[in-house]
C-alpha positions in Angstrom: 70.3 80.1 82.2 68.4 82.6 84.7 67.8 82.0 88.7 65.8 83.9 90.7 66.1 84.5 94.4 63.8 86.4 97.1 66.1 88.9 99.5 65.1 91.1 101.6 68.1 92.9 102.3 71.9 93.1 101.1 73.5 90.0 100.6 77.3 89.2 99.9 78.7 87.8 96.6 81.4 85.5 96.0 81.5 85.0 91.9 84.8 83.2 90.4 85.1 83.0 86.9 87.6 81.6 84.7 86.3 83.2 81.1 83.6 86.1 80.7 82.1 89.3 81.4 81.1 90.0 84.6 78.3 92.8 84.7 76.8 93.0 88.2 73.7 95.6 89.1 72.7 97.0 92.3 68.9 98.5 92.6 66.1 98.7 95.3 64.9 95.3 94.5 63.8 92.4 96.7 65.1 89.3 94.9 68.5 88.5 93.4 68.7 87.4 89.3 71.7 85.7 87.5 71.5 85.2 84.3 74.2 83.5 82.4 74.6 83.2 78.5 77.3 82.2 76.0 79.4 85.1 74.3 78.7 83.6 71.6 76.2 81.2 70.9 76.8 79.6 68.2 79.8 78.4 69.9 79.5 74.8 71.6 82.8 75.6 74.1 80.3 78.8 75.2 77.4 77.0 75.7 79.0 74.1 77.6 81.0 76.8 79.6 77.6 77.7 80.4 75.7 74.5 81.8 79.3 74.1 83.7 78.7 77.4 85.8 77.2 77.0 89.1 74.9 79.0 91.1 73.9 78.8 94.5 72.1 81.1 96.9 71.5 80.4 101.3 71.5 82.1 104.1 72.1 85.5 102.2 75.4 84.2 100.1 75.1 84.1 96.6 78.1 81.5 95.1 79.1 81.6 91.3 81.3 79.5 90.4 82.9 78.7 86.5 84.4 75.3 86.0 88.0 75.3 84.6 87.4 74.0 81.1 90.2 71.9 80.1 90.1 73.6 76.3 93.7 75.4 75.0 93.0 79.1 74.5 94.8 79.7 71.0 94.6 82.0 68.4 92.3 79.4 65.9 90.4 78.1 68.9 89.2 81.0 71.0 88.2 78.8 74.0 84.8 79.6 75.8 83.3 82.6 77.1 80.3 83.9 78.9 78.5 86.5 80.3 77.1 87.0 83.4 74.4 89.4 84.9 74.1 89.9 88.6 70.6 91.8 89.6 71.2 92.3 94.2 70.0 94.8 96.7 71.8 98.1 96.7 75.2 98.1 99.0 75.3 93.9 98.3 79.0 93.0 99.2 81.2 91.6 96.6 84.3 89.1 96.1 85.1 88.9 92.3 88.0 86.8 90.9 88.1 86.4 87.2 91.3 85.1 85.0 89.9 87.3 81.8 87.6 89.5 81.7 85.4 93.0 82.7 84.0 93.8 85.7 81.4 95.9 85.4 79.5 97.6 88.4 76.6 99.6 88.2 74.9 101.0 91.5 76.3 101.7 94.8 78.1 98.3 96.7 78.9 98.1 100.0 82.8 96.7 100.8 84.1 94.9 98.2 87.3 93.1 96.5 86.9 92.8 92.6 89.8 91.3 91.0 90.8 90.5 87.4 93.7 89.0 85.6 93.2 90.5 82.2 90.2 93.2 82.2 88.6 96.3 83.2 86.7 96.9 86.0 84.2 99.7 86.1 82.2 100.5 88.8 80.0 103.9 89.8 79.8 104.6 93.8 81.8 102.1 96.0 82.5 101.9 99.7 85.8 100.1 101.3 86.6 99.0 97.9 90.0 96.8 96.8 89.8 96.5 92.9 92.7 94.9 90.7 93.3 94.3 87.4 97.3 92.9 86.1 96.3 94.0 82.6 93.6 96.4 82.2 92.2 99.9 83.6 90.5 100.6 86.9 87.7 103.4 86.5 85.4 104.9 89.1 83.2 107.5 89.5 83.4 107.9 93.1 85.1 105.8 96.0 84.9 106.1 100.2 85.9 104.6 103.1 89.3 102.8 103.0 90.3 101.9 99.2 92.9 100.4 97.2 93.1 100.6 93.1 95.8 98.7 91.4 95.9 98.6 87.3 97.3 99.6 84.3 95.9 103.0 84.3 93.5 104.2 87.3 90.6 106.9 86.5 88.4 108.3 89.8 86.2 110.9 89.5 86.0 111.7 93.1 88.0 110.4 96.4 86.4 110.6 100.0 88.2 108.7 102.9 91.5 107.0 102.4 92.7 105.8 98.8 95.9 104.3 97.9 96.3 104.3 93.6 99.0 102.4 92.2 99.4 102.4 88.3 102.1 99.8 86.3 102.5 101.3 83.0 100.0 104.1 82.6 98.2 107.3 83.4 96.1 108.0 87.0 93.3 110.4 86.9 91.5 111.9 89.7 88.9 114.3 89.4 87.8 115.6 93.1 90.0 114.5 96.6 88.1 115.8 99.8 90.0 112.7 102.0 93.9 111.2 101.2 94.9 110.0 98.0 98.4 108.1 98.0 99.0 108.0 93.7 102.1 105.8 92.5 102.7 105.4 88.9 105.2 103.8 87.1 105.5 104.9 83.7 102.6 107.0 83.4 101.7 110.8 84.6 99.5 111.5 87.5 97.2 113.9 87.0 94.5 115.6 89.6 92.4 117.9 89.3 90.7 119.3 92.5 92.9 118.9 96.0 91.0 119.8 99.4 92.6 117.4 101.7 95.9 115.4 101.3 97.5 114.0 98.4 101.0 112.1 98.0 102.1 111.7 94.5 105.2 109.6 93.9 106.1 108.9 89.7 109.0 107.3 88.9 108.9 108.3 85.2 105.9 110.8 84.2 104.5 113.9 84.7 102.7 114.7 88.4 99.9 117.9 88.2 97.4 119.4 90.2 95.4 121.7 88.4 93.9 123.5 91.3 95.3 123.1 94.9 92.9 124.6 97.7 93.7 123.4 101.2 95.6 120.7 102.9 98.5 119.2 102.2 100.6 117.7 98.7 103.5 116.2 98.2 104.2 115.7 95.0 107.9 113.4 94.0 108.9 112.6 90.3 112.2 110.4 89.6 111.9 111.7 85.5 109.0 114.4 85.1 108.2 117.6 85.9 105.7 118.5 88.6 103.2 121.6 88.7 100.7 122.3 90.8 97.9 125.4 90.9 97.3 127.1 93.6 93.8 128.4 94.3 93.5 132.6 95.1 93.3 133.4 98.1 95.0 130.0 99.9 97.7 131.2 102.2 100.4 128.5 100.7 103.8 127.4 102.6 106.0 126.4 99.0 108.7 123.8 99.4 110.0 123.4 95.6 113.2 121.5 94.3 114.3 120.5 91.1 117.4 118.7 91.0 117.8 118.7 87.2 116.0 121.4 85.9 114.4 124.8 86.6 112.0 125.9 89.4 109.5 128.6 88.4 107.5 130.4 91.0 104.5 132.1 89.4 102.4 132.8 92.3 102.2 136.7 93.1 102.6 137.5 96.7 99.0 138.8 98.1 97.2 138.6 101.4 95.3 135.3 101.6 91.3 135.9 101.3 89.0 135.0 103.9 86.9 132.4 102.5 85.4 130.5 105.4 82.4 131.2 107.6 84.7 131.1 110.4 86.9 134.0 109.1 90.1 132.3 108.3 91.6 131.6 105.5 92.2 127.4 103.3 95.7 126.9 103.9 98.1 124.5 101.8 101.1 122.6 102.1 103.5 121.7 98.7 106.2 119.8 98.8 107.1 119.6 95.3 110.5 117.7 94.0 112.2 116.4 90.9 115.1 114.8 89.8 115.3 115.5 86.5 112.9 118.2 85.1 111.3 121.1 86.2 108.8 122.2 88.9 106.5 124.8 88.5 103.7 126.5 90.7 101.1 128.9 89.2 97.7 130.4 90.0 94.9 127.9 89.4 92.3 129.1 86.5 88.6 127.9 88.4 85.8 128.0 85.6 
């Protein structure tokens, strides 16, 4: 089933489902499309789950809402399932809450809260984002403003603004941090790889790493797991390093810091680095 609306501007986006894949789309268009199909559709549970969806658009507020089908998700009857394609306006606000299933984001959206019991959620460039999944992995390319990521493992390719990570039972990723990143895992390592603000890193049993440290501030706390960090050439660095159960290696040689800026100074950096049991290490960062 397809439905078409005009909009001239961004609108905001409350979808609910119970069942299905959620892929939603934002372009430089004019009009809003949902379409909704069955997973699979030679399945009658599908296709009713289908006709059972509502859709509703006024006064710039697209609802979508799934009806609760009253059908016993087993391992011989697979229950129902559908997809569901959302075409808005680029920076279109969204409120997602699905029991099982992806969320999939393509195109920038303006604040948002996407939430998922079982799933993924993917999503490209995102503004004052919340995005939670119990089961599954959060993974975006680049997030601003104020945001929090909860999942099972948490990939972000770059951080502006303030972002809070928390990860249950797996890895977090982060490529780029040019705001503050607060990363908690609980069994899983943290890992970033490019630090020019602040970052906080707390694991309570994994590995913490930043591969190249270049101005600001980290503090980086493991319960079980060692914790190294890479310190960019020519940073003048104040080193805070502790490791209760293991070794601490200083690598760094001892050189006058480089001016890099325009202004003639030089980045500085903060580490606080501790362990409880493993090691701590600090070395010179390799930049390709």
């Amino acid at each position: 089933m397809q439905y078409t609306y005009a909009a001239s501007s961004i609108i905001e986006a409350t979808i609910n489902l119970v069942m299905g894949e959620l892929m939603v789309t934002a372009d430089d268009v004019d009009e809003i499309t949902v379409d909704i199909t069955p997973t699979h559709a030679d399945r009658p549970a599908d296709v009713r789950a289908v006709e059972n969806t509502a859709v509703d658009f006024a006064d710039g507020r697209l609802m979508i809402t799934q009806k609760r089908e009253n059908v016993l998700r087993t391992w011989v009857n697979k229950g129902w399932s559908i997809d569901v394609h959302v075409l808005v306006p680029k920076r279109s606000r969204f409120k997602v809450k699905s029991s099982y299933g992806n969320i999939r984001v393509r195109g920038p959206i303006g604040p948002s809260s996407l939430t998922t019991a079982y799933g993924d959620i993917t999503a490209g460039d995102c503004a004052e984002l919340t995005a939670k999944t119990a089961h599954g992995e959060v993974s975006l390319e680049r997030v601003s403003g104020t945001t929090e990521l909860t999942g099972s493992s948490v990939l972000v390719g770059e951080v502006y603004g303030n972002t809070t990570v928390k990860s249950s039972h797996g890895n977090v990723s982060v490529g780029l941090v040019m705001g503050r990143l607060v990363a908690i895992s609980g069994y899983g390592n943290i890992d970033v790889r490019t630090v020019m603000e602040n970052v906080e890193a707390r694991a309570a049993h994994g590995k913490i790493r930043i591969s190249d440290a270049v101005s600001g501030t980290a503090r980086l706390v493991a319960s079980y797991g060692d914790v190294e960090v890479g310190i960019r050439h020519g940073t003048l660095t104040w080193l805070d390093l502790n490791a209760k159960g293991g070794a601490v290696r200083n690598e760094l040689d001892v050189a006058e810091p480089e001016i890099q800026n325009d202004d003639g100074t030089a980045d500085r950096l903060k580490v606080t680095a501790r362990t409880n049991y493993g090691s701590v290490r600090a070395f010179r960062a390799v930049v390709l």
